[in-house]
N, C-alpha and C positions, 0 to 999 in steps of 0.2 A: 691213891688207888686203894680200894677196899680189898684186904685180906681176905686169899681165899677160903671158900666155906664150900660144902658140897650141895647146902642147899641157901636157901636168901631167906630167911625168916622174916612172913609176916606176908612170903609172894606164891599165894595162894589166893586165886577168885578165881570162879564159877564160868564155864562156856558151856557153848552146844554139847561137846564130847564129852561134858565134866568137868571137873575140879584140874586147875591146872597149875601145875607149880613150878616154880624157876629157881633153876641151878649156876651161880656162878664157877667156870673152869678159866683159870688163868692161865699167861701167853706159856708155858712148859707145856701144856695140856692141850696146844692148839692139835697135835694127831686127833685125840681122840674128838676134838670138837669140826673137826676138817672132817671126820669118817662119817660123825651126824649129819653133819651139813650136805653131805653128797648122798647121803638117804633120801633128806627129807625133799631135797633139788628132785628126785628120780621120781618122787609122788607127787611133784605138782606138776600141772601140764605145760604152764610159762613160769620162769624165771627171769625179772629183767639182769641182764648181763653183770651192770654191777655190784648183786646182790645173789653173783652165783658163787659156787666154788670155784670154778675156773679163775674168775676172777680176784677173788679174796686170797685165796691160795697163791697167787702169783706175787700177789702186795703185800702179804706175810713174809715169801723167801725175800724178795729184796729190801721190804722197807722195814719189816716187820723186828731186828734187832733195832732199828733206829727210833719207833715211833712204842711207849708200854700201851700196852692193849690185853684185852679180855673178851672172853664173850658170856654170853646168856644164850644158854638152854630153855624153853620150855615142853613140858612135858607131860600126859595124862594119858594115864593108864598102862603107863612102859611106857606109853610110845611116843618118841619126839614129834610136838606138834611147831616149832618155832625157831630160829638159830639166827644172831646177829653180831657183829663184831662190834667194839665199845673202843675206842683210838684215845689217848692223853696226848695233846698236840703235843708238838714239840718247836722251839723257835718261837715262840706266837708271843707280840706283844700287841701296847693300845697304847701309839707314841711314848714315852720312856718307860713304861709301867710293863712287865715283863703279866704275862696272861696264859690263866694255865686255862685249858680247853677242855672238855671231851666232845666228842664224834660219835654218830652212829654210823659207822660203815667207815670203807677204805679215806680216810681223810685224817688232818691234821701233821702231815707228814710238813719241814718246811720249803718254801714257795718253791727255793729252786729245784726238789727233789719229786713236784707233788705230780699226781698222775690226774688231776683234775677232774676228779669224779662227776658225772652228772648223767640225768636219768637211776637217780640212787637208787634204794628201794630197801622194802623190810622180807627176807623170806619165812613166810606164817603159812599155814593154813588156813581158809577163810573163816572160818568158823571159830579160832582160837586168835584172829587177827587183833582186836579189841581187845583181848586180855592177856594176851603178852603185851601189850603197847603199854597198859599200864602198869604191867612188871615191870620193865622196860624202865618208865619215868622214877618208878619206886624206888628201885636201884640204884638210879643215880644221883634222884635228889636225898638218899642218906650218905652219900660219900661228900662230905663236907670240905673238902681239900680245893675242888674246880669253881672257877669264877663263870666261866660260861658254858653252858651244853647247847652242840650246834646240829640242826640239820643240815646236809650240805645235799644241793643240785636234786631236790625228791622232785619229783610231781607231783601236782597236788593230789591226786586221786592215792599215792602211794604213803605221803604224811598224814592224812587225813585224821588216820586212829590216833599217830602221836600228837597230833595237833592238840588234840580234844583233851589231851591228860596234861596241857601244858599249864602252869601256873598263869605264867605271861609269857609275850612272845614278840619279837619283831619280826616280821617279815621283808624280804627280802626278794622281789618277780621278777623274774628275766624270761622274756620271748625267747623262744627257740624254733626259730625258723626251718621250714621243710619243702620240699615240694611232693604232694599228696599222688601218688604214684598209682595207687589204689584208683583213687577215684581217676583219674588221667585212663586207666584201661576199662573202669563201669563208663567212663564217656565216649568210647572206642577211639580215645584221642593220642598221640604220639607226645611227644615232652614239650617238644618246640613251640605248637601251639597253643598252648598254654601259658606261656611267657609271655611276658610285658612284649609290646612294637618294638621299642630301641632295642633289648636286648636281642630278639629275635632275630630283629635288623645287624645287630653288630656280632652276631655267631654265625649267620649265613656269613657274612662279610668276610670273618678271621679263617671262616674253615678254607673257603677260597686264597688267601690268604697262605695258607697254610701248606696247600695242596691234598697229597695223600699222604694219610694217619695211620698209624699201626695202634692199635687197640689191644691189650692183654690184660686178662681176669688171669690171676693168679690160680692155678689149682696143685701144684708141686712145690714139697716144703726145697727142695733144693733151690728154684726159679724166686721163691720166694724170699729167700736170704739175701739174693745176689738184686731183687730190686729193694728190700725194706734197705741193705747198705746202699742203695744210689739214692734214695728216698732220703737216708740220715742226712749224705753227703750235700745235696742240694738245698735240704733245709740250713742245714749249717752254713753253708757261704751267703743264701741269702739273707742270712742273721748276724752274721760276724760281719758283711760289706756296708750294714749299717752301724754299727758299734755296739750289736747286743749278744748276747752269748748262743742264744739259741736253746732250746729245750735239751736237746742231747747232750749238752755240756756235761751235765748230769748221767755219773757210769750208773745210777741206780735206776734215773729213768728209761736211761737208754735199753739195762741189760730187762726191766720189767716187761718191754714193750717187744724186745727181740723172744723171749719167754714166752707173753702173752700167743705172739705171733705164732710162736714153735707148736704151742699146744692146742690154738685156739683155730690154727686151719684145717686140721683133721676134723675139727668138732663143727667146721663152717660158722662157728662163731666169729669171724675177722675172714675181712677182704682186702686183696693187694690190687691195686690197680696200675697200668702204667700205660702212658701214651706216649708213642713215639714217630719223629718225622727223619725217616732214613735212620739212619747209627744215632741220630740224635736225640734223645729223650728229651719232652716236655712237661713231662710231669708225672710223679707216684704219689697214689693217694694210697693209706691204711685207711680201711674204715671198722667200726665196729656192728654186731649187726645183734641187735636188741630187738626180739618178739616180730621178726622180718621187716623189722624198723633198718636201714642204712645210716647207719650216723658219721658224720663224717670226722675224723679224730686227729691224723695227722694228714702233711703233705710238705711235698716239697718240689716245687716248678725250677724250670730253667729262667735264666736270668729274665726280667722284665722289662731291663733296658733293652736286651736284643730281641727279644718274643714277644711279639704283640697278645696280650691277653692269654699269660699261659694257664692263669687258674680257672680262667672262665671255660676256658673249651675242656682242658682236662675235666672238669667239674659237668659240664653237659655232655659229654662222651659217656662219664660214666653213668650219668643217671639216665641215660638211654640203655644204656649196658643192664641197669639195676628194673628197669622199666620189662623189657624183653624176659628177665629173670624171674619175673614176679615178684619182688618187694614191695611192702607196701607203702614204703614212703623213703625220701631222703633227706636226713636231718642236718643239718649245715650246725648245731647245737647252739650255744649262746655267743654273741659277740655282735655287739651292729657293724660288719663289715660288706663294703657294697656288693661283691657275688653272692651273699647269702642276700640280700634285698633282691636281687634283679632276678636268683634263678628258685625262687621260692613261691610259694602260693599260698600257703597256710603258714599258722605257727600257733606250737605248743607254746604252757608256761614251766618253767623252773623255779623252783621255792630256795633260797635259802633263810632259817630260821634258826632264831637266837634266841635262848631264852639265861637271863643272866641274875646272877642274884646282886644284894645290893651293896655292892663294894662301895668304899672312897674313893680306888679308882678310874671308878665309870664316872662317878658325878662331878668329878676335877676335867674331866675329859669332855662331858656334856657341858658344864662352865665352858672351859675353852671355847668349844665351837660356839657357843649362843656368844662370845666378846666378838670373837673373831667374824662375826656375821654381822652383829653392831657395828663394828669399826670400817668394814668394809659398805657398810649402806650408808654410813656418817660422812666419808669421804667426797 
């Protein structure tokens, strides 16, 4: 990691507002780079979620002794025009070859601990966006120490600047399925008819099934505590009943996400959901809620052996609930799992990008696979 300096010599280029130059403040300094960051957030009109303070701030208290990190300032004329956080993975290898990383944004934490960023994003001003993006790559490509610099889960429309300032790059698309919420109310149409026959067919089916549902939107950080803990509880048996740990295993992701919740429903940044049949709960969804996007983040159903389709109905309860509320869409985020096919209509993409320099042990690694591809077509 580069030694702090209070300014980055040689990160000075020209934008709309002027001459703009970039300051690195190291992880001691995150107050005073957290007080910029909450400025520059109050002067732009959207911030995607995790590219706010809310959000950064939260993965600093938990993760942030675990994972060294830094940020970049930019700035012209006094005034901050740019603010991004810079993550040194930690854990990360490339099969025996231990792999030092950097991150632009909350990433690099390891796998059991990560909070799985996506819908990343850079917070710029538009007019300074381009020229911080190439302070940004400047910066990093003189600290000669990291083997790979990673975008992690951007959109394309939010990588685009860094895209442009990259040497090389691999990319990395993943669909992220939604169902367009927006457009469902410009059609004066309800949720349901808009889904595929079978599924239509098998949610009329289950709710009957089912009988009568008790429906709760979370709006009390008290009501709130007491479903995010039944929400932990049920994700976890359903993950331990198969032999896997479950995401909570993890006290840091747990305590990030209890945090996130605490700060993030006053702010109607995050949604609880719960549906329930008598005393019985079928399921609590967390979601996060990015630019009146609904994204869906965590959950946890009752058993599936005994509950016919508990993710599917929890999942179209809500995005009825989310529909009535005006969002303008529901993001299921990346994964090909079959409720995000059935209850979807559109889909964004997701970026992750690598841009790596030229080790021996990427190219012992790239051998590997091109034998192992041979040996398996020779067969």
């Amino acid at each position: 990691m580069l030694e702090l300096s209070e300014s980055i010599a040689g990160c000075e280029t020209h934008h709309d507002n002027g001459t703009l130059s970039t300051r690195r403040l190291g992880s001691e300094q995150a107050g005073e780079a957290l007080d910029t960051w909450r400025l520059l957030e109050q002067q732009q009109e959207v911030t995607p979620l995790a590219a706010s303070c809310l959000w950064t701030e939260t993965w600093l208290r938990h993760l942030g002794d675990l994972v060294p990190h830094e940020f970049l300032i930019a700035e012209s004329q006094g005034t901050p025009r740019g603010v991004c956080l810079l993550t040194h993975g930690v854990g990360q290898s490339l099969g025996p070859f231990p792999l030092r990383s950097v991150h632009l944004g909350t990433a690099g934490e390891p796998d059991e601990d990560s909070v799985c960023v996506e819908y990343n994003g850079l917070l710029a001003e538009d007019a300074a966006r381009f020229a911080f993006s190439r302070q940004i790559i400047a910066h990093v490509e003189r600290d000669t120490t990291w083997d790979q610099f990673q975008l992690d889960g951007f959109a394309p429309d939010e990588a685009d600047s860094l895209l442009q300032e990259f040497p090389t790059v691999e990319i990395e698309r993943r669909p992220s399925r939604f169902f367009d919420l927006a457009k469902a109310r410009g059609e004066q149409s309800e949720v349901l008819p808009l889904l595929g026959r079978s599924t239509r067919s098998n949610i009329r089916r289950r709710l009957r099934d089912y009988g009568e549902l008790t429906v709760e939107w979370v709006d009390s950080l008290t009501q709130a505590e007491e479903v995010f803990s039944e929400l932990v509880t049920l994700h976890q048996e359903r993950w331990t009943a198969v032999g896997k740990p479950g995401v909570f295993a993890s006290r840091r992701f747990h305590d990030f996400q209890l945090e996130l919740l605490t700060h993030g429903l006053s702010e109607q940044r995050v949604v609880l959901f719960r549906v329930r049949q008598g005393s019985q709960t079928i399921g609590c969804l967390f979601l996060l809620v990015d630019r009146n996007r609904l994204l869906d983040y965590l959950s946890g159903f009752a058993s599936f052996a005994k509950n016919a389709s508990p993710g599917l109905i929890v999942h179209y309860l809500c995005m009825q609930e989310a529909h009535r509320r005006g969002y303008d869409a529901y993001d299921f985020l990346v994964g090909d799992l079959q409720h995000k096919r059935n209850l979807s209509n559109a889909q964004n993409e997701l970026l992750w990008a690598t841009w790596r320099r030229d080790r021996l042990k990427f190219r012992l690694a790239n051998t590997a696979r091109r034998l192992k591809r041979a040996i398996t077509r020779n067969r």
